[in-house]
N, C-alpha and C positions, 0 to 999 in steps of 0.2 A: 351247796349252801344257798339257802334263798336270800335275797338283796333284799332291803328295805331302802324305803324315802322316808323326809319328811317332808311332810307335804304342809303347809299350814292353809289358812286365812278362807275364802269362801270355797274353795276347791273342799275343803277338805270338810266346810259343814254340808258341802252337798253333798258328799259318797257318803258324812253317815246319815243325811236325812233318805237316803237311796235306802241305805240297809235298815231305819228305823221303820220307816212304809213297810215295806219288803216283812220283817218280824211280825209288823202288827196287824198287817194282811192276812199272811200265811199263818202265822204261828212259829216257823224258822227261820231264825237268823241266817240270811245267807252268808257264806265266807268271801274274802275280798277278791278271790280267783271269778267267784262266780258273778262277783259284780264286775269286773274287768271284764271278761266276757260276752256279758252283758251289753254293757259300753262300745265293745269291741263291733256286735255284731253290725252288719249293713243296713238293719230296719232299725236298728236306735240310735245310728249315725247318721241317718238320712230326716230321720223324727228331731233330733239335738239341731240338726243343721237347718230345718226351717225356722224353727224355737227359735236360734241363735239369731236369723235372717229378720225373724217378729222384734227379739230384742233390737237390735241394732235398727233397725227403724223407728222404734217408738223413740230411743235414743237420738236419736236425728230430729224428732217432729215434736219433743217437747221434753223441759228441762227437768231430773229427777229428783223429785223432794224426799227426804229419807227423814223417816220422824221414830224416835226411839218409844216404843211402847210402853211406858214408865209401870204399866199393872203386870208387865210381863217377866215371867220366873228368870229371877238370873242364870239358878243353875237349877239341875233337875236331878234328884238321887232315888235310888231307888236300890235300897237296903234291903228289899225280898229276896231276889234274884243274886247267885253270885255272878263270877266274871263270865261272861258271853264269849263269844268264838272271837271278836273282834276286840278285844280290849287293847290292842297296841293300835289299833285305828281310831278308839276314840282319845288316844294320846299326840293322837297327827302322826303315826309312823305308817307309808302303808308298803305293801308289797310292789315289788317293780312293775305285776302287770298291771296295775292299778295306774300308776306315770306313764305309762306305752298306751294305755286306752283313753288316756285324757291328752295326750301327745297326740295319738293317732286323729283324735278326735278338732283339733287342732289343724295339725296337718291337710284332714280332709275337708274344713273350711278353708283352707288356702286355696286347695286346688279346682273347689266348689264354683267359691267367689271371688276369691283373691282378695283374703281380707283373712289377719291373722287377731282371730278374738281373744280379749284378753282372760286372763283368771274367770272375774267377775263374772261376763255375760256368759262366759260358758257352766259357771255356779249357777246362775240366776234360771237356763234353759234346763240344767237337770232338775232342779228342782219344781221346773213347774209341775201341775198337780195330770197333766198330758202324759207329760215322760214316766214320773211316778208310774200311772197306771200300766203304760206299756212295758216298760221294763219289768212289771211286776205281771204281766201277763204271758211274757217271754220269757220271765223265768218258772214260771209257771209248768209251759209248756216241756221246757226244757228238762226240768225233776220226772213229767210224766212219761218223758221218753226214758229218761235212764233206768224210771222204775220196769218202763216193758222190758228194756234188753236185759235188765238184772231177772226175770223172771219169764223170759224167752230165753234166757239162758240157763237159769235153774233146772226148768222143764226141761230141757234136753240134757241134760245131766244126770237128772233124775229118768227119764227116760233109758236113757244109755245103761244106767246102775241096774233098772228093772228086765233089759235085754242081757246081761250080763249072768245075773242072778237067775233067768230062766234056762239059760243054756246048760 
């Protein structure tokens, strides 16, 4: 049986501003295994941990003024489309490897810098518009390969059936 979290507050508007990019790039919504993953891999932990090293400096060298965009939509509906593969993520509930990849990710700035980031700045590094695109080029990558082996493997099936039928 799979676990769920809940996850709230900027943690959680970054995985779905992660999977909104991601849909509106692609055209597919990725599922939250695939953005774990994602998260998970070496070159988006290693890209998140500069990010995170950029925040916490600017953090350091000058004080953050946060000003609420008064013309900007509170909420956003979209009455076309029914429910999407992620609908318990856009409720704050996410899958465990979704908390292990943000854990991990965690983790491997401790052991980086020795500085355990909190929520926020590791919110504010996914989202920058850097990570976006790398994460969306890695998953990218990643559909392309599944689609060879899915059809390197068809072909030799298909192959096999045609050696089969000749005999």
């Amino acid at each position: 049986m799979a676990e769920y979290y809940r996850i709230g507050g900027s943690i959680k508007d970054a995985i779905l501003t992660i999977m909104e990019y991601i849909k509106s790039v692609t055209g597919a919504e990725p599922t939250q295994e695939e953005v774990a993953e994602l998260l998970k891999s070496y070159f988006i932990l290693n890209e998140v941990g500069n990010q995170i090293k950029y925040q916490l400096k600017i953090i350091e060298n000058a004080a953050e003024i946060k000003q609420i965009d008064a013309r900007a939509p509170f909420w956003k509906l979209n009455l076309k489309d029914g429910p999407g593969k992620n609908l318990l993520a856009r409720a704050g509930i996410f899958h465990r490897s979704i908390k292990e990849a943000i854990d991990g990710t965690r983790q491997y700035m401790n052991k980086t810098i020795g500085i355990d980031p909190d929520y926020d700045v590791i919110a504010k590094s996914l989202k920058s518009s850097f990570i976006l695109s790398e994460i969306k080029n890695l998953l990218d990558f990643q559909r392309k390969q599944t689609q060879k082996k899915k059809t390197v493997k068809e072909g030799k099936s298909s192959a096999t059936r045609t050696r089969r039928r000749n005999k």
